[in-house]
C-alpha positions in Angstrom: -3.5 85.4 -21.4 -2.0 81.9 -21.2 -3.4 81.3 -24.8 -1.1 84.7 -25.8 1.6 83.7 -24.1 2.0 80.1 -25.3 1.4 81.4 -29.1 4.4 83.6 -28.9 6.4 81.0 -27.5 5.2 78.9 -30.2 6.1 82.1 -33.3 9.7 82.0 -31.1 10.3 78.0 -31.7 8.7 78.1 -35.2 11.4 80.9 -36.4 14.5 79.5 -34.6 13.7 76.5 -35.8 13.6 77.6 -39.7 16.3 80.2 -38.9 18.1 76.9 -38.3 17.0 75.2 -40.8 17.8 77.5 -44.0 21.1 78.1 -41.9 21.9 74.4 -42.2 20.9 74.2 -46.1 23.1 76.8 -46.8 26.4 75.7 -45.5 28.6 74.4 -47.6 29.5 70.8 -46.6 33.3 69.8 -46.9 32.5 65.6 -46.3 30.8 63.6 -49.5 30.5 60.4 -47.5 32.8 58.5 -50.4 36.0 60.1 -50.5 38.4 59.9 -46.9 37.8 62.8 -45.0 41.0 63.9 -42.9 40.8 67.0 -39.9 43.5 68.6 -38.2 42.0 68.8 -34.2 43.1 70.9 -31.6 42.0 71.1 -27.7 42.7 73.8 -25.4 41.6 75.7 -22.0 41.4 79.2 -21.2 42.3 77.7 -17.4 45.8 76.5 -18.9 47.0 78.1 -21.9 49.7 75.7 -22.0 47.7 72.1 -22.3 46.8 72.2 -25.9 46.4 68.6 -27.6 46.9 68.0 -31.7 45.8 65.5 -33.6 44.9 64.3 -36.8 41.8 61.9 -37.4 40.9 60.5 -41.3 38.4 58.0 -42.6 38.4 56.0 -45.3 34.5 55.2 -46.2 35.7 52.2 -48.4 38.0 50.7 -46.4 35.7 51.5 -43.3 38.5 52.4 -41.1 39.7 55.6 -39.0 43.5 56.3 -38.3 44.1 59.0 -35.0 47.8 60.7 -35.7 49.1 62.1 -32.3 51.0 65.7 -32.5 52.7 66.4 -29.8 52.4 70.4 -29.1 55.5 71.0 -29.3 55.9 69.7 -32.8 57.9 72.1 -35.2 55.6 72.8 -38.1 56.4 74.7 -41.6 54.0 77.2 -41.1 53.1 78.5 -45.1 52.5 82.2 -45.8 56.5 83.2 -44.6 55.9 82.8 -41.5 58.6 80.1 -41.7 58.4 77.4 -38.6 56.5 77.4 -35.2 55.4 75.1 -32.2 52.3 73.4 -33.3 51.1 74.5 -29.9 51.4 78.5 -31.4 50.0 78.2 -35.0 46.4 78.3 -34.1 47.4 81.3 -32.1 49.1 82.6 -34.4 46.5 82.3 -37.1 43.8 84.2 -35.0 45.8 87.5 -35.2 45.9 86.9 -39.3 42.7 88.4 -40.6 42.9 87.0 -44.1 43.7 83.1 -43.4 42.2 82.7 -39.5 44.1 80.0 -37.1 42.0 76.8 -38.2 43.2 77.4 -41.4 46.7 78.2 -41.3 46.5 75.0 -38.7 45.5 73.0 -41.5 48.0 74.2 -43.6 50.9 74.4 -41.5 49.9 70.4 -40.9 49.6 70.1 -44.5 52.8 71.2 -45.4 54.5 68.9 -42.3 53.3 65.7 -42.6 51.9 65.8 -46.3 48.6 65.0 -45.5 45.6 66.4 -47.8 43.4 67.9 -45.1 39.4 68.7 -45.4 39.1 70.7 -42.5 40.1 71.8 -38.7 37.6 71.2 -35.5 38.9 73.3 -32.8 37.2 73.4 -29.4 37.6 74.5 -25.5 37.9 71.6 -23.2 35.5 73.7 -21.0 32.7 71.9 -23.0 34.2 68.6 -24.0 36.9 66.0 -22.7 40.6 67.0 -24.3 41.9 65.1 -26.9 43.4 61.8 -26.3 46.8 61.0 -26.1 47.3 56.8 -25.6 44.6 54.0 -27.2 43.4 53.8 -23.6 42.2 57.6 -23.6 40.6 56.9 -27.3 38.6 54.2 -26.4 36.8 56.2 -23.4 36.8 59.6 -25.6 34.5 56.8 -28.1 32.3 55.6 -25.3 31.5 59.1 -23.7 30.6 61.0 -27.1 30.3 58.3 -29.9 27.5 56.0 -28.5 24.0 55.7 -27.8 24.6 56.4 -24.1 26.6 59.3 -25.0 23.8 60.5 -27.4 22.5 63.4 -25.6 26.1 64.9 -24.8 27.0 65.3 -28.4 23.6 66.4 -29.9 24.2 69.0 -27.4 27.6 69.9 -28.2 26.9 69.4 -32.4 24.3 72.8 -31.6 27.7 74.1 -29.6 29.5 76.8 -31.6 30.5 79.1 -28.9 33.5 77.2 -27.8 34.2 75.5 -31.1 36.0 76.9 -34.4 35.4 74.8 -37.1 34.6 74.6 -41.1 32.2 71.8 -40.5 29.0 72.2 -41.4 26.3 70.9 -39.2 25.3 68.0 -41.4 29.4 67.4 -41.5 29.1 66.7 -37.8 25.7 64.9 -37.7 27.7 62.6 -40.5 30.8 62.5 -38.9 29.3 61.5 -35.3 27.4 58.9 -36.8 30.3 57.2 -38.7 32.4 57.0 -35.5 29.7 55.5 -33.4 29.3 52.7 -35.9 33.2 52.0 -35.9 34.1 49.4 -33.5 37.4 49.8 -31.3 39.0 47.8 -34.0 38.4 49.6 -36.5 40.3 52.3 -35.1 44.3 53.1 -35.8 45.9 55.0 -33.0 49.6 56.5 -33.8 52.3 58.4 -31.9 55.1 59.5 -34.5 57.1 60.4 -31.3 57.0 56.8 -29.5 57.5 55.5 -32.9 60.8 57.4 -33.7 59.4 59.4 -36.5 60.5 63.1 -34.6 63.5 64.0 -33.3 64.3 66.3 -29.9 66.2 69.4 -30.5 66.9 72.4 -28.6 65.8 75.9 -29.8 68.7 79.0 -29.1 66.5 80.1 -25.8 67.1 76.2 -24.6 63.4 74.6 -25.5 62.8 71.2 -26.4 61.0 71.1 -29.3 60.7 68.1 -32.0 61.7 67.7 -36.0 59.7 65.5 -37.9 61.9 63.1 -39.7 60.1 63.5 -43.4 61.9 60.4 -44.8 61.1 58.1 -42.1 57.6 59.5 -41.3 56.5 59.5 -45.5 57.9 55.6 -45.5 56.4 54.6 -42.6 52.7 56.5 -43.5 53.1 55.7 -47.4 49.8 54.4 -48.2 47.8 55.1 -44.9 45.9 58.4 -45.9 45.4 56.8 -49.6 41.6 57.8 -50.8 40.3 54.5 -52.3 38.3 56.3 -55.0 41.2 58.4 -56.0 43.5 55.9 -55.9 40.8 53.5 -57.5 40.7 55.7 -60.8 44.4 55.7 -61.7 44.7 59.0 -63.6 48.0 60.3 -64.0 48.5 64.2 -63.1 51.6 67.0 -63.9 51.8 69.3 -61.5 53.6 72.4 -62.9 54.7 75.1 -60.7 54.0 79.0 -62.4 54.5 80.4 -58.9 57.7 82.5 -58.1 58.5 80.2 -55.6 61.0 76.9 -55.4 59.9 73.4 -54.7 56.4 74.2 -54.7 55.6 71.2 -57.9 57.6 68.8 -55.5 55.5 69.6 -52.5 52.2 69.7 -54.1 53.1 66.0 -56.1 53.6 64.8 -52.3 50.5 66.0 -51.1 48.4 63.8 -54.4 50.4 60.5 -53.8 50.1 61.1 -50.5 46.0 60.4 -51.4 47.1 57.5 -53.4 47.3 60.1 -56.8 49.6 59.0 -60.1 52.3 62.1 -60.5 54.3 61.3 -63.7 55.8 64.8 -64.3 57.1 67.9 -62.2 57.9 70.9 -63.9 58.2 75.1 -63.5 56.6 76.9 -65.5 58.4 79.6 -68.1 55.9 82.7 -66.6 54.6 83.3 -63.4 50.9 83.4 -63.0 49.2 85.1 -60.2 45.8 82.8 -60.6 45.2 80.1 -57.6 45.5 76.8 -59.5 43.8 75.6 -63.0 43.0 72.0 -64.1 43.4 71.5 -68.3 41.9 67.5 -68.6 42.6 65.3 -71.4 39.1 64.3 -71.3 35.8 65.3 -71.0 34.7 62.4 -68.5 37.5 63.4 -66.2 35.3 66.3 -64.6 33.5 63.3 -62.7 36.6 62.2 -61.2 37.2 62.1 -57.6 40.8 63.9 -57.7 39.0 66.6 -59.7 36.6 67.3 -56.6 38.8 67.3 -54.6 41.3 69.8 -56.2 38.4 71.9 -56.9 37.1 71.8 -53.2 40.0 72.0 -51.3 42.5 74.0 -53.6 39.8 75.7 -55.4 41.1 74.6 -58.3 39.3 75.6 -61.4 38.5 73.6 -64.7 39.6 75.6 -67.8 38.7 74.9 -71.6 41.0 74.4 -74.6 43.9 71.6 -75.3 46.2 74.3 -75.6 47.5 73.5 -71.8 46.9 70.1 -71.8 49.5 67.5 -71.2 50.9 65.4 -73.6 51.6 62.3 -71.1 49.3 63.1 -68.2 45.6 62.9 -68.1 45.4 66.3 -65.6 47.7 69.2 -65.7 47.6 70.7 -62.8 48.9 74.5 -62.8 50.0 76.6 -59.4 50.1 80.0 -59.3 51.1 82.6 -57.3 47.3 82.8 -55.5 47.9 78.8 -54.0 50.5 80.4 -51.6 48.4 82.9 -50.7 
C-alpha cells in the first residue's frame, strides 16, 4: 500500500515538474543578458489601497551598473490610448478594467511616454508576499540584503515560483537572470534617484484641490540624458528616420526621444503623405543591419517588422523607421 501510494506521489512530482518545465521553455523571454533591461515596478496592498510605490529599475550589462528612478504615486503621467493624464497611483488600475492593453502594460506605457524611457517590461506585486518598494538608498540597501543575497536565497526562489500575487511579463528564466544579476551588484554599483528631491517635478493642484506633481520634461531629459543609454545600441552608431504615417501629431518627435533616449542616432523627423494603419515597419540600408541591437529591440518591444525592397529606404539614414496607426493602439 505504501509502495502505491509513494508511486503516485512520485507520477504527481514527475508531471508538475515537466508541466513546469515545457511551461518555462515556452515563454518568451523579454531580457537577452547584453542589451540594458529597464521595468516599470509597482507595490501595493489590498490592506491599504492607498500605499502604492513606483519605481523604475534598469541595468546596463556593459557598464555593469543598475539605476532605481523613484515615482512618487502621485506623479501625473500621459496615459496613451486617449485616456489623456492620471495619477501614477491609478494607471495600473485603470489598465485592469481595459481588456485589450491590461494595467502592466498601459503602466509601462504611460511611464514611457512621461519620462521617455524605452521600457522592457512591468513586475507588479502585493506587498502581502514581499517587502514594498523602497523609497530612500537606506530602504534599497535592506530591500538588497533581504531578497538579493545568499541568505535571502530561499525567500526569493520561493517568491520567483510566486505568480498569484504578482503581474508581470517576465518570464521565469527573466527572473532567475534578473535575481542573479542584482545579487552580484555591490551597494555601489547601485544608482538611487528621486526626481522630486531633485527638483525635476513640480506640485500643482488639481480643480477638486489635490496635490499632484508635473514632471518638468526639460529639466528631467537634461538631467537623465545619457543615463538609460544601451551600450550596444549606442556602441553601433546607426542613424534612424522616424517617419510618422499615423493620424496623429508629434508622434515622430516622441518616438525620436524614446531612441536617443537609449543612446540611438535620429537625423531626420518627418510625417508621412498617407496614413497607414500597420504597427511599425523597419526598411534597412543594409543587409547586416538585421543583426543590430536597435533592430531587436524595435522588433521586440514595438514589434516592429523588417520589410524588403529599397523603395522605402532612406536616402541619409541607415533605418527608416515607419509608425502607423497600429503603434497607438
Amino acid at each position: 500500500m505504501r509502495f502505491r501510494v509513494l508511486k503516485v506521489i512520485l507520477w504527481i512530482f514527475f508531471l508538475l515538474s515537466l508541466s513546469f518545465l515545457i511551461k518555462t521553455i515556452l515563454q518568451k523571454n523579454i531580457w537577452n543578458g547584453t542589451n540594458r533591461v529597464s521595468l516599470v515596478l509597482e507595490s501595493w496592498t489590498a490592506k491599504d489601497p492607498n500605499d502604492i510605490r513606483l519605481a523604475v529599475f534598469s541595468y546596463d550589462p556593459k557598464l555593469n551598473q543598475a539605476l532605481y528612478l523613484i515615482i512618487p504615486e502621485n506623479t501625473m503621467l500621459d496615459v496613451p490610448f486617449g485616456y489623456e493624464t492620471f495619477q501614477a497611483s491609478s494607471v495600473y488600475k485603470l489598465g485592469e478594467l481595459d481588456r485589450k492593453r491590461g494595467g502592466g502594460r498601459l503602466l509601462d506605457k504611460s511611464i514611457e511616454n512621461t519620462f521617455g524611457i524605452v521600457l522592457d517590461g512591468f513586475y507588479v506585486f502585493d506587498v502581502s508576499a514581499y517587502s514594498k518598494l523602497p523609497q530612500t538608498n537606506t530602504e534599497v540597501i535592506e530591500l538588497k540584503k533581504k531578497y538579493f543575497s545568499l541568505r535571502g536565497l530561499f525567500t526569493s526562489l520561493i517568491n520567483l515560483f510566486n505568480n498569484q500575487s504578482i503581474d508581470t511579463n517576465l518570464s521565469f528564466m527573466d527572473k532567475l537572470h534578473l535575481w542573479n544579476t542584482l545579487r552580484r551588484l555591490r551597494l555601489d554599483q547601485i544608482a538611487v534617484y528621486d526626481p522630486d528631491k531633485m527638483g525635476l517635478l513640480a506640485d500643482t493642484k488639481l480643480p477638486d484641490n489635490t496635490t499632484v506633481k508635473i514632471v518638468d520634461k526639460d529639466l528631467y531629459d537634461a538631467f537623465f540624458d545619457e543615463y538609460f543609454y544601451d551600450s550596444p545600441v549606442r556602441s553601433e552608431k546607426i542613424t534612424i528616420e522616424v517617419v510618422n504615417a499615423t493620424n496623429q501629431e508629434r508622434v515622430a518627435s516622441q518616438f525620436s526621444r524614446l531612441m536617443e533616449g537609449i543612446g540611438a542616432n535620429v537625423i531626420i523627423k518627418s510625417t508621412a503623405d498617407k496614413v497607414e494603419d500597420y504597427n511599425c515597419r523597419l526598411y534597412l540600408n543594409a543587409e547586416k543591419l538585421k543583426r543590430s541591437s536597435i533592430v531587436a529591440k524595435l522588433m521586440a518591444i514595438y514589434k516592429c517588422n523588417i520589410e524588403s525592397g529599397n523603395d522605402n529606404t532612406s536616402a541619409h539614414a541607415d533605418i527608416k523607421v515607419i509608425l502607423g496607426k497600429g503603434y497607438l493602439q
